[in-house]
C-alpha positions as CSV (number, residue, x, y, z in Angstrom):
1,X,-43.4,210.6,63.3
2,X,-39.6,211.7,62.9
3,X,-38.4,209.2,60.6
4,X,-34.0,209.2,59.8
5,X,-32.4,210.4,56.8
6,X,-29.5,208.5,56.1
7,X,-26.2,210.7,54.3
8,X,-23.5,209.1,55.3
9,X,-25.0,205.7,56.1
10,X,-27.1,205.8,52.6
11,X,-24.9,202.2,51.9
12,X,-26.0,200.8,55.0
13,X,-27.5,197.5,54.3
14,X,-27.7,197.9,50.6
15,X,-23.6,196.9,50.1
16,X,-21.7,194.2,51.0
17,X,-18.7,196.8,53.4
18,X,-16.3,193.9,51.4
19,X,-17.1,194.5,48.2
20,X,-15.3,197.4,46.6
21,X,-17.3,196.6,43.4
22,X,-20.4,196.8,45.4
23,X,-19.3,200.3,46.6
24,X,-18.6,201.1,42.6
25,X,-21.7,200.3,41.7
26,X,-24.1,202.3,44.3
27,X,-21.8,205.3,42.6
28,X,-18.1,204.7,44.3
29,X,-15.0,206.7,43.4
30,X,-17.4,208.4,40.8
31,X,-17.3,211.8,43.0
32,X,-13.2,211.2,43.2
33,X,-12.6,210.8,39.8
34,X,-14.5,214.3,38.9
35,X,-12.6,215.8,41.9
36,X,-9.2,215.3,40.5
37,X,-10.1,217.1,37.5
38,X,-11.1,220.0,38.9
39,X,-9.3,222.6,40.6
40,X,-8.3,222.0,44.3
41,X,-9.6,225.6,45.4
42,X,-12.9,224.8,43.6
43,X,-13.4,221.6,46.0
44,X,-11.9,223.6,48.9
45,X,-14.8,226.6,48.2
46,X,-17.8,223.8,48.0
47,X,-16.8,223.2,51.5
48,X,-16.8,225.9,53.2
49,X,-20.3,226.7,51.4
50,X,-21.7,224.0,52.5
51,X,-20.8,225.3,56.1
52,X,-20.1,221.7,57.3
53,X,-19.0,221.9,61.2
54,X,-16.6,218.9,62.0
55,X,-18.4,216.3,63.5
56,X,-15.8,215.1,66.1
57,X,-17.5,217.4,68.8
58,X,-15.9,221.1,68.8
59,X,-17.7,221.8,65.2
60,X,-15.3,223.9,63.9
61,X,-15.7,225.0,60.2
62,X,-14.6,221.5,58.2
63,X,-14.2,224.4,55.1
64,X,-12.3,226.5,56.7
65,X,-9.7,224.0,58.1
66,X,-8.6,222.5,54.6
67,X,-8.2,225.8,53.3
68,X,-5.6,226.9,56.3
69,X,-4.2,223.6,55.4
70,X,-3.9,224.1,52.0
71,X,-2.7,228.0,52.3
72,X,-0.1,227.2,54.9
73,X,3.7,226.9,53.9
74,X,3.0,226.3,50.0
75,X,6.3,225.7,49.0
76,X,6.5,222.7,51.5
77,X,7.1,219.5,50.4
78,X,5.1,217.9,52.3
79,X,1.5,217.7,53.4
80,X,-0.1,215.2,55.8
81,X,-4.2,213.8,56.0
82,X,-5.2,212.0,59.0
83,X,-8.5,210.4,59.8
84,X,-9.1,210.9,63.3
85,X,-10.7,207.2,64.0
86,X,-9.9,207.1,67.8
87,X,-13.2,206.8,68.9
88,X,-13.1,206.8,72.6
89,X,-15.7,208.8,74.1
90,X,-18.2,207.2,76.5
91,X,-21.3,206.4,74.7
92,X,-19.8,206.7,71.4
93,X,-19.7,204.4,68.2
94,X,-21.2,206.2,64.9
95,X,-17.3,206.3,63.6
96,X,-17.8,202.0,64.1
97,X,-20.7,202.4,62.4
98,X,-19.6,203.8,59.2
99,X,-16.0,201.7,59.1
100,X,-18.1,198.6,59.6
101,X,-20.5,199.3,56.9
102,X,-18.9,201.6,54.2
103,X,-15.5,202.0,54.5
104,X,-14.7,202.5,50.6
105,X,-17.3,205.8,51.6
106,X,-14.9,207.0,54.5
107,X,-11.8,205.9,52.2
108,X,-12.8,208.2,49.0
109,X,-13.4,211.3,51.3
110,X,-9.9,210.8,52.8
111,X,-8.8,210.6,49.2
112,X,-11.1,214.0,48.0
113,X,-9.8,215.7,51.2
114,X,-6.4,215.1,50.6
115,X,-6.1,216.7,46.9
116,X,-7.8,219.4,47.8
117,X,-5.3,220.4,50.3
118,X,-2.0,219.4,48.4
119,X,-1.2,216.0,50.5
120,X,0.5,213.3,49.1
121,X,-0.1,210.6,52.6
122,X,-2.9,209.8,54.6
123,X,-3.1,208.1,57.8
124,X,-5.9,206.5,59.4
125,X,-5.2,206.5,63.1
126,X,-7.5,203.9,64.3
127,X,-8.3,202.6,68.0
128,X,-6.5,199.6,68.6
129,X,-9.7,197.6,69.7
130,X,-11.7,198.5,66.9
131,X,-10.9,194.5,65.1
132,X,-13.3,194.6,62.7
133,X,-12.7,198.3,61.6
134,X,-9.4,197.6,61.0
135,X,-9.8,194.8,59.0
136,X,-12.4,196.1,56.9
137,X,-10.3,199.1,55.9
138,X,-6.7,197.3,55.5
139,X,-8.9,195.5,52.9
140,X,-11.0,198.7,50.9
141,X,-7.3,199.8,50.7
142,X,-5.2,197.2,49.2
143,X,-8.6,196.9,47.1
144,X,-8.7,200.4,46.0
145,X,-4.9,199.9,45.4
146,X,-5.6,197.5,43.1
147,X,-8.2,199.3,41.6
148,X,-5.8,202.7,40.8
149,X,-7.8,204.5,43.3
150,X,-4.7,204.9,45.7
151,X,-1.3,205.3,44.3
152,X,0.2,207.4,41.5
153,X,-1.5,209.1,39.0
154,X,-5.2,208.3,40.2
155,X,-7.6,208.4,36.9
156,X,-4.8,209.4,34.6
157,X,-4.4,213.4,37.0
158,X,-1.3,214.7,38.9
159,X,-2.8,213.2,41.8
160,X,-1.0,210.9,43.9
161,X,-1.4,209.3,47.4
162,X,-0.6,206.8,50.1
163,X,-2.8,205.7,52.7
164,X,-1.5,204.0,55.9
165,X,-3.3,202.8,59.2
166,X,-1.7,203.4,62.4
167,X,-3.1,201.8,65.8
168,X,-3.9,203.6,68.7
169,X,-3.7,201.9,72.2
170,X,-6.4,202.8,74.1
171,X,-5.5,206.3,75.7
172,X,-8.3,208.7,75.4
173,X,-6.1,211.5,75.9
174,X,-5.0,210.5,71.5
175,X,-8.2,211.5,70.4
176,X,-7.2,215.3,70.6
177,X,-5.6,215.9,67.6
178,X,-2.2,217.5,68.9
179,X,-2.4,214.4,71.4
180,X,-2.8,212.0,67.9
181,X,0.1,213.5,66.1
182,X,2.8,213.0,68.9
183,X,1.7,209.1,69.4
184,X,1.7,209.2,65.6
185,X,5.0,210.0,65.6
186,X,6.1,207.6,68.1
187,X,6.2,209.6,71.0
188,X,4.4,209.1,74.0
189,X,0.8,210.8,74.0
190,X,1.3,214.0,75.5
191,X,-0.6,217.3,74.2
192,X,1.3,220.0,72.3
193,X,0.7,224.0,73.3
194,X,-1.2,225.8,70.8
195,X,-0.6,227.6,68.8
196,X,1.1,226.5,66.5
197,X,-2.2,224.4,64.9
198,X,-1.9,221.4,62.8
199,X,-2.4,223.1,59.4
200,X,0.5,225.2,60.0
201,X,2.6,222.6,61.9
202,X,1.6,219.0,62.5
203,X,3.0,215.6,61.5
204,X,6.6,215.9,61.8
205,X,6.3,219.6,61.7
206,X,4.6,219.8,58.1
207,X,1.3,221.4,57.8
208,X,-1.4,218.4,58.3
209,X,-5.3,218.6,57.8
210,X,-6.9,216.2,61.3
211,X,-10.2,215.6,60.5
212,X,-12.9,213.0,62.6
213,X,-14.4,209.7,60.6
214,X,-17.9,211.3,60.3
215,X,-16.9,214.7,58.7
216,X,-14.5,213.1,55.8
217,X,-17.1,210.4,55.4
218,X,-19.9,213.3,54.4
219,X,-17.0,214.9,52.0
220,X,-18.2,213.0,49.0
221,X,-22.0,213.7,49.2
222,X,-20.9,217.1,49.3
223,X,-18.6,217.8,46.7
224,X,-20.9,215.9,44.3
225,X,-24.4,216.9,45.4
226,X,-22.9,220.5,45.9
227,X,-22.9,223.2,48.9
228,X,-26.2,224.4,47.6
229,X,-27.9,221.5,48.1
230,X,-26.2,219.8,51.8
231,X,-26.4,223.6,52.9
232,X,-30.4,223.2,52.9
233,X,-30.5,220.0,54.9
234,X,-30.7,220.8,58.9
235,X,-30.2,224.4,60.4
236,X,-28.6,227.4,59.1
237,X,-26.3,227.4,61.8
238,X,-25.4,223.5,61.7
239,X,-26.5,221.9,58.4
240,X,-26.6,218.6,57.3
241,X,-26.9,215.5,58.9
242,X,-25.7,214.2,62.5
243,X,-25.4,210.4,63.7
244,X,-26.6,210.2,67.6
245,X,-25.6,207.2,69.2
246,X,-28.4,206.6,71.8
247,X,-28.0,204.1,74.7
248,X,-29.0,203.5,78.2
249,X,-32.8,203.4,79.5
250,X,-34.3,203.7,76.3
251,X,-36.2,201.0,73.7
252,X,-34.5,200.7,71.3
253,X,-30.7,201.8,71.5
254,X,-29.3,202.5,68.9
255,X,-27.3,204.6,66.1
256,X,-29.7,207.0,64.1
257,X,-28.6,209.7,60.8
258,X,-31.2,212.6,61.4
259,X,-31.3,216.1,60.0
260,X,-29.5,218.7,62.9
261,X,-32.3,220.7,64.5
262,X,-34.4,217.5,65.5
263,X,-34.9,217.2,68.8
264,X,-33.9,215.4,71.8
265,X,-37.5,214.7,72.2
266,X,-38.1,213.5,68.6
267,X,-35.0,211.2,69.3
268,X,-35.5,209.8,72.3
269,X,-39.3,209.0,72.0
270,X,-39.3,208.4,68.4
271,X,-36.5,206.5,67.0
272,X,-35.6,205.0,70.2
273,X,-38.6,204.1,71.4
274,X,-39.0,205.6,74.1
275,X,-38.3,204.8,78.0
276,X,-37.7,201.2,78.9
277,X,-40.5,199.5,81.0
278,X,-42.1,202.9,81.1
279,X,-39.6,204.5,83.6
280,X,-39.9,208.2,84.2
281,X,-36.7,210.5,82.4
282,X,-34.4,211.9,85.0
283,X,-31.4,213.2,83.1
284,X,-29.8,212.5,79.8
285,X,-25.9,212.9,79.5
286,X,-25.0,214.6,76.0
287,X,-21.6,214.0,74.4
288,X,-20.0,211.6,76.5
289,X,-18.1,212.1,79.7
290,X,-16.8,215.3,78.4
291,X,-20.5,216.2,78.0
292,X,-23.3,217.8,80.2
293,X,-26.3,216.4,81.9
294,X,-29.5,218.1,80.8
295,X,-33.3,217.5,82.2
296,X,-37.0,217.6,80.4
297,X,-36.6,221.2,79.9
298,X,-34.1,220.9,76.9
299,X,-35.6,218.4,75.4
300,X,-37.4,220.3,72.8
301,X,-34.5,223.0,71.7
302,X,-33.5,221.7,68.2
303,X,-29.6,220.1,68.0
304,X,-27.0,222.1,66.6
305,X,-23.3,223.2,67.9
306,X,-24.9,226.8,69.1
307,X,-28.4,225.9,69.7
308,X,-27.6,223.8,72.8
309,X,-25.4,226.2,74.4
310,X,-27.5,228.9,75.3
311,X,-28.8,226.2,77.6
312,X,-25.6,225.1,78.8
313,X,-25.6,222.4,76.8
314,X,-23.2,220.8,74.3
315,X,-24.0,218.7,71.3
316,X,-20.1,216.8,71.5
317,X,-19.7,213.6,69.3
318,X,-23.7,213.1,69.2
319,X,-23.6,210.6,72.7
320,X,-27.2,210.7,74.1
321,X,-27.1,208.1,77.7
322,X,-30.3,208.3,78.9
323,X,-30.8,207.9,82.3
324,X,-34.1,206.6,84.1
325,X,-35.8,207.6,87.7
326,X,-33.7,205.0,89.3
327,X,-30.6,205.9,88.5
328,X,-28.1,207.9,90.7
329,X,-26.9,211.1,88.9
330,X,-24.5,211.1,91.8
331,X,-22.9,207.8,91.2
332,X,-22.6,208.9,87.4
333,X,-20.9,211.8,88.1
334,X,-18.5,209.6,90.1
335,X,-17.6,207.5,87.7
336,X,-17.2,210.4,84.9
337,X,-14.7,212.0,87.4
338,X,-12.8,208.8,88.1
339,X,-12.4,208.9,84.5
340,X,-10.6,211.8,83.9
341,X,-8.4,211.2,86.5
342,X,-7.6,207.6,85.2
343,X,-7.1,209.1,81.6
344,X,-4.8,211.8,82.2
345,X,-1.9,212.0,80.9
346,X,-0.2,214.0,84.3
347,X,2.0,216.3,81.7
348,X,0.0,218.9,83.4
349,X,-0.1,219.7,86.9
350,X,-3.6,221.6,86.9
351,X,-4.7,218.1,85.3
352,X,-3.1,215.8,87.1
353,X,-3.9,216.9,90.4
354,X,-6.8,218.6,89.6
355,X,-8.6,215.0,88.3
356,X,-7.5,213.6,91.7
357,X,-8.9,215.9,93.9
358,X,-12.1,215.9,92.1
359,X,-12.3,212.4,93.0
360,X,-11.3,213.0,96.6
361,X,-14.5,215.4,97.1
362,X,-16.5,212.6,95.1
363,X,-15.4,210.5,98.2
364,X,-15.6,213.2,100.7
365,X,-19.6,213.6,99.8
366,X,-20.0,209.9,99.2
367,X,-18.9,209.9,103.4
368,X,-20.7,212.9,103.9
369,X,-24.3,213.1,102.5
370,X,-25.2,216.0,104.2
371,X,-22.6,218.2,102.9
372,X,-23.1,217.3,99.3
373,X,-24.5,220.7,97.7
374,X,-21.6,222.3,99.3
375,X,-18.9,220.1,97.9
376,X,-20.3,220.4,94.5
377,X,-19.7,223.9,95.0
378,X,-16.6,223.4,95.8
379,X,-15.9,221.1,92.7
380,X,-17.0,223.8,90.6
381,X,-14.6,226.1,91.4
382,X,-12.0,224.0,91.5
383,X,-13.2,222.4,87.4
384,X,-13.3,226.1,86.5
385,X,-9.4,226.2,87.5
386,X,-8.4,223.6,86.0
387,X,-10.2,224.3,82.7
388,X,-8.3,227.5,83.0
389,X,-4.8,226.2,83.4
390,X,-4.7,222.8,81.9
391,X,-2.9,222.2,78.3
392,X,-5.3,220.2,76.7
393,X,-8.9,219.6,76.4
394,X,-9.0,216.5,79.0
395,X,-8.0,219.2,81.6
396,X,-10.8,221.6,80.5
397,X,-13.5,218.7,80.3
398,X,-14.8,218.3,83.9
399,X,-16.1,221.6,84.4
400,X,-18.8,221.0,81.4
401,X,-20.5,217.8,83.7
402,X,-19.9,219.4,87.0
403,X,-21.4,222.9,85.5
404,X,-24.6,221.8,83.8
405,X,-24.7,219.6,87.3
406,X,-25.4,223.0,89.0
407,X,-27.5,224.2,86.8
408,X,-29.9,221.3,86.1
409,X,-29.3,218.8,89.0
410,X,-28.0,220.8,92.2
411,X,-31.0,219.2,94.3
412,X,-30.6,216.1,93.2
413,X,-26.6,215.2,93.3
């Protein structure tokens, strides 16, 4: 029986998420203080040991992106942190989770992260409608203020920082990090071209480290349990520990910390239950709208950022909707392309009209049944355009559904 092993959410249940001296006392700020006495590029090089991937969904090397932070312009002075807390992918809550249960956790990796790369200011840019999130941390910080864990001079070092938290209001589009960093700068949330990347040019044109909730929350257990020892946990190719947030015709819904390389399988039928009133699987939709729809047949290839795509598959922010025999994989789809269009920003014109006439052949094969296969032909070719010629990952996102539709559910749509 697959059973969880809780990393990040170790506090969950055993602290009180107000309490910063309940935090202290399960072990808090202990990893921070032995941080700040060590050499930057030594907490830099436990990171990229530990080969953690960034758990916002592309799973690019965590390591590797604090040290392009820290090497870039190093006589600027200035050098930006920001916690990516816009959580606004369909299906997703595990960054709610660990804000609304241990934010003094999330709160010392922001801190760890931040010396390591040389910053001096941290924002948290947080989604509007997350209340209680935002509540919880305003508090762990004017508590760690008062503590001496934020400010100058933390635990007598060189060390200083401010931590600020910034409301997003409610455009999915912010949750790209070139996206974040022109609403954080009070400009309206368009994407910036790349290159340049944040670490060499970000907040306010100062090299800035983005990183999502989950992957700064996991900073302390590895810089004070070592690379060695996260690097064992999981796969060689994604170690460590993932949160899936599992909802739709299951059991028991949920959020569940498991080692990556368990299965979909193991999650689905073990920790959550099962199907509900013993309905047969059709499809499960993996990481959100900007996901892919999978059947039975992937259900035993082990998670992990590479694993899944040599079935055309994509692990995203961990989203797992499961979808029962009764449910139209069609009407989904509809409602995933409506999406896009509604969330686009219309910078672009590859993404702005793009989105809209997805949704037009949505409507065309709603009217027309029997040309269905055909139009989703159609929509593939036009989602592979798009994905080629749009600025910014929303552009590039309906191809993976529409794709994987093909592939798995051609018959069926």
């Amino acid at each position: 029986m697959i059973s969880e092993k809780r990393i990040t959410l170790k506090n969950l249940g055993k602290i009180n998420p107000e309490s910063i001296d309940d935090y202290i006392n399960e072990g808090g700020y202990k990893v921070l203080e032995s941080a700040v006495n060590r050499n930057h590029i030594e907490i830099i090089d436990e990171m990229l040991n530990s080969s953690l991937r960034g758990r916002g969904g592309a799973g690019f090397s965590a390591g590797l992106k604090e040290k392009f932070t820290s090497e870039s312009c190093l006589r600027c002075e200035q050098k930006y942190l920001i916690c990516n807390a816009d959580e606004g992918e369909p299906g997703t809550f595990k960054d709610r989770i660990i804000m609304e249960n241990d934010p003094h956790l999330l709160l010392e990796g922001i801190l760890i992260a931040a010396y390591a790369i040389g910053a001096n200011k941290a924002f948290i840019y947080i989604r509007g409608e997350y209340y209680k999130s935002i509540e919880l941390l305003e508090k762990a910080i004017k508590d760690a203020k008062e503590k001496g864990f934020i400010g100058k001079n933390i635990f007598e070092s060189f060390f200083s920082i401010d931590v600020e938290i910034r409301l997003g209001a409610g455009s999915y589009l912010c949750g790209e990090e070139l996206t974040l960093l022109e609403s954080l700068e009070g400009k309206r949330g368009y994407p910036r071209i790349k290159p340049p990347f944040p670490a060499e040019k970000g907040l306010l044109g100062f090299p800035t480290l983005v990183n999502n909730v989950e992957t700064l929350a996991t900073v302390p257990t590895i810089v004070g349990m070592g690379a060695e020892w996260y690097s064992k946990i999981g796969t060689e190719e994604s170690p460590g520990t993932k949160i899936f947030t599992i909802s739709g015709d299951v059991t028991n819904p949920g959020f569940f910390e498991v080692e990556m390389g368990t299965t979909l399988r193991e999650l689905i039928y073990g920790l959550a239950g099962g199907m509900k009133n013993g309905k047969k699987l059709k499809a499960v939709l993996l990481g959100g709208a900007a996901g892919t729809f999978i059947d039975e047949s992937v259900l035993d290839i082990p998670t992990g950022f590479d694993s899944l795509k040599e079935k055309g598959a994509v692990l995203g922010s961990g989203a797992i909707m499961v979808m029962g025999e009764d449910k139209s994989i069609f009407d989904v789809t509809y409602s995933i392309m409506d999406f896009f269009k509604h969330e686009s920003c219309g910078k672009c014109v590859p993404c702005r009209i793009g989105t809209a006439h997805l949704v037009n052949l949505m409507k065309k094969a709603k009217e027309n049944p029997s040309e269905k296969k055909a139009i989703l032909e159609e929509m593939l070719s036009e989602s592979e355009y798009i994905a080629k010629t749009s600025l910014c990952p929303l552009g590039q996102s309906p191809i993976l559904p529409i794709r994987s539709l093909v592939r798995y559910f051609k018959d069926q749509f």
